[in-house]
N, C-alpha and C positions, 0 to 999 in steps of 0.2 A: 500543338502541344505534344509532344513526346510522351510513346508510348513505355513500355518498362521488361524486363524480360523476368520471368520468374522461373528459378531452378525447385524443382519439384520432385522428392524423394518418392520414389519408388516402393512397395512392399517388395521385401526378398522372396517370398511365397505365400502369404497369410494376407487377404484383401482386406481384413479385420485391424491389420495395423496401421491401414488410412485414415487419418484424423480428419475433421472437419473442414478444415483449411485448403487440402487436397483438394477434396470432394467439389467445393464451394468453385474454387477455380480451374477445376477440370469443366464445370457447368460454365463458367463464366467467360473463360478466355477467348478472344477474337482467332486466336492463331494456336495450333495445340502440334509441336515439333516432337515429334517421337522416333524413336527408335526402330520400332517395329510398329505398325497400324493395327497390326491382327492382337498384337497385345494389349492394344490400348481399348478395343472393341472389350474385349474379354474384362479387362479390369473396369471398364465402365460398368458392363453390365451385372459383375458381382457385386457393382458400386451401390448399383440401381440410380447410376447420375446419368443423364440425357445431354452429352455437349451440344453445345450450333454451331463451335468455331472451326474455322478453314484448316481441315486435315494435311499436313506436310510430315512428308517421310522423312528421317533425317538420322543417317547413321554414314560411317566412317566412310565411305568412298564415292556420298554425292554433301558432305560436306561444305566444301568449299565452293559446290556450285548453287548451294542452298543462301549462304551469306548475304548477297545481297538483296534478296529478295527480302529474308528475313528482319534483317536491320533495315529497308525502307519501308516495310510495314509496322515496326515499331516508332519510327521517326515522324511516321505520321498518325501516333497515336494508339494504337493497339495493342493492347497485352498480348504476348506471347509466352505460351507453359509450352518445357523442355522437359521430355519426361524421356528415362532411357528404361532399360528392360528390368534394371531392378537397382536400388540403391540409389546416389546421388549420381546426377548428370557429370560427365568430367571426372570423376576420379573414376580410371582405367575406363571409361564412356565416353562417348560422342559429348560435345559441348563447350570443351575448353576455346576451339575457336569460335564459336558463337557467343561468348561470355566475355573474350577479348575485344571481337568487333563491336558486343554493344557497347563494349566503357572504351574501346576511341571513339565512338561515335556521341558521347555522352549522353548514355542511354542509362538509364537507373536498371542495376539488376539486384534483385531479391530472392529470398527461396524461401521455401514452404518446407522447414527441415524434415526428414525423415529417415528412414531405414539404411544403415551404413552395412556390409558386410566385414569392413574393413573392425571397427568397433565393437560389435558383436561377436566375432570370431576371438580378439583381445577380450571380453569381458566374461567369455565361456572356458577360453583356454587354459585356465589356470596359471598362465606365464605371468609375471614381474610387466604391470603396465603402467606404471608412473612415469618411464620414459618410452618411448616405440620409435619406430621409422616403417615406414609405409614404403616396398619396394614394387608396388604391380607386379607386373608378368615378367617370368624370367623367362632369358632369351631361348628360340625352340632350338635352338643348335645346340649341341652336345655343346662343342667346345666353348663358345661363348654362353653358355650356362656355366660350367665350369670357372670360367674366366672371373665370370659376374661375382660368384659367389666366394670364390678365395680372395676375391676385393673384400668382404663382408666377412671374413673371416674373425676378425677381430673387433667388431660392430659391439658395443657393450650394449647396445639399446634391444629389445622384443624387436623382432622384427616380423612384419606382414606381406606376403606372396599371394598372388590369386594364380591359380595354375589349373590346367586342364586334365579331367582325367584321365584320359592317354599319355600324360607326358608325367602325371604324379610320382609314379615308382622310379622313373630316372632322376626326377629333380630332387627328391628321396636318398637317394644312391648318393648322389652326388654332393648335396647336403654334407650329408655323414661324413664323405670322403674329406669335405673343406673343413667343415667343423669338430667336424669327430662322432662317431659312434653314438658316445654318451648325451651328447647335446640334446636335452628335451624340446619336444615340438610336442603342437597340436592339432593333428587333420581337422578340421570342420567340414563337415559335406551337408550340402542341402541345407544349410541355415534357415530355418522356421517353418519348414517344408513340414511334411507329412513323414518322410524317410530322413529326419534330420540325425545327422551321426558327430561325435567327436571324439576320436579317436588320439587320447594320450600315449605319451613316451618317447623314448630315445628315438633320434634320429633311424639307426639302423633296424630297431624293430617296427617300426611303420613303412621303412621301407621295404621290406618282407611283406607285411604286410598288404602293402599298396600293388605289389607284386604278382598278386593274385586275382587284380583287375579292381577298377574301380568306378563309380559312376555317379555321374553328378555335379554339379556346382562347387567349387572346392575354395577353401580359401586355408593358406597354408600358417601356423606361427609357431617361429623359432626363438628360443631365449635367448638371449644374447650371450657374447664372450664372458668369463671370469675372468678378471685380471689375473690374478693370481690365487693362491691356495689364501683362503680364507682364516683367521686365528681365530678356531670356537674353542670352548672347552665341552669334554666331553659329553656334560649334561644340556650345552646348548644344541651340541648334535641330535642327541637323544629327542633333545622336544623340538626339533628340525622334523626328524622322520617322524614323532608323533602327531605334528601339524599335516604331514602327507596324508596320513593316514585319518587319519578325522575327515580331512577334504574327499576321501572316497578308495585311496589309492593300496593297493598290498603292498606287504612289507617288502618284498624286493623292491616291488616300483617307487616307493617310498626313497629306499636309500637310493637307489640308479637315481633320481631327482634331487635327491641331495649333495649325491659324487657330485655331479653336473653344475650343479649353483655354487657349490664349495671350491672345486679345485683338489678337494682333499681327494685320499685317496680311499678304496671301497673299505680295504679293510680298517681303516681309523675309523667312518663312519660305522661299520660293523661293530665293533668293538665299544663304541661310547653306546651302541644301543642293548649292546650285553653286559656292559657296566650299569646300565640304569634296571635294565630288567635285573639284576640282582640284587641292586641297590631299594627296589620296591617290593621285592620276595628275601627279604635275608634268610630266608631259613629253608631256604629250596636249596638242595643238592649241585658243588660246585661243579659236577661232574655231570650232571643232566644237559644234552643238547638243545640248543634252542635253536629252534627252524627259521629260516629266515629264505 
């Protein structure tokens, strides 16, 4: 009887966000294929779960020497849990060819869903997520980062980067360069950690920013393209930047997020938002400056 492979999520940093199901077949599994051995020690023991099953190393450069071993211990029966260092197995992880061999081999595989960085990072960001595209790691060469990224130029979808922090402020830089200055991003570093950070705004001011070193687990999201200059009127402007601003943000940062999702340009945003503050004060002086 055929054994089954189960892909099993990972916590990002909080051993607290392991459900039951984990737990249960971290205890139970015949065969337990990880990533790292020393982190799976660690996360048992914050687990307080005791495994029995036959320990195998299993990350990106013994791979494919692991396969068969792996799929004729399921074939003859044994669960085996893929657990990688955080997240789900296979996205930007070890796992996609061991998820391939067991379905030629037709081997049932399942997961124990858990903790995505990819998702998290979209649900913290503030950015437009009813559509996205998940791009993993941009490439470490200047130039073929570049390259990558003026392809993506015109992407209308949120889109998601995991990137390292030594290479953050160039990929940053270059960003900007492809996109533009103004294009809103969202750094996430250390997602549910203890030093968890999320650093909003325009492309160019995060990479200033990033500029000055950074550390960490990173996972990058950019807004996607406007098509074109968007047709508001000026009181839809007005409660554009007053939704920014409710959600946490100053009123520069406000409109700079607005330019960016609109098209429009600063000062029409500007201006529909000192149409409405007058439109709410008529009796304030037309001549009083208003700070923004």
């Amino acid at each position: 009887m055929n054994g089954r492979l189960v892909l099993g999520g990972a916590p990002l940093g909080q051993p607290g966000d392991v459900g039951p199901r984990l737990r249960e077949v971290l205890a139970t599994a015949d065969v337990l294929a990880v990533e790292d051995t020393r982190r799976l020690h660690r996360l048992a023991a914050d687990l307080e779960v005791t495994f029995t099953g036959r320990l195998v190393s299993f990350y990106e450069s013994v791979e494919q020497a692991r396969l068969p071993g792996l799929v004729a211990a399921m074939a003859g029966g044994a669960t085996v849990l893929l657990l990688t260092d955080a997240g789900m197995p296979s996205v930007s992880d070890p796992g996609y060819t061991l998820v391939r061999a067991a379905i030629d081999a037709g081997i049932p595989v399942t997961s124990v869903p858990g903790p995505s960085a990819v998702v998290t990072a979209l649900a913290v960001s503030g950015l437009p997520v009813d559509r996205f595209c998940f791009e993993g790691f941009l490439p470490r060469k200047g130039g073929e980062r570049r390259a990558a990224l003026a392809a993506l130029a015109a992407e209308p979808r949120t889109m998601v980067f995991y990137e390292s922090p030594h290479r953050l402020a160039d990929a940053l830089a270059d960003a900007a360069a492809a996109f533009g200055d103004e294009r809103p991003a969202a750094v996430c570093r250390e997602l549910t950690k203890t030093h968890e950070e999320v650093r909003r705004g325009p492309l160019s001011v995060l990479a200033a920013w990033a500029a000055e070193g950074v550390r960490g687990e990173i996972t990058l999201v950019v807004g996607g393209a406007v098509a074109g200059p968007m047709s508001l009127s000026a009181a839809e402007l007005a409660a554009e930047v007053a939704a920014e601003e409710a959600a946490g943000a100053d009123r520069k940062e406000a409109i700079r997020t607005v330019v960016a999702r609109t098209g429009l340009s600063r000062r029409v945003v500007y201006d529909a938002v000192v149409a409405a503050k007058g439109a709410l004060s008529p009796h304030r002086s037309r001549h009083r400056k208003l700070y923004l």
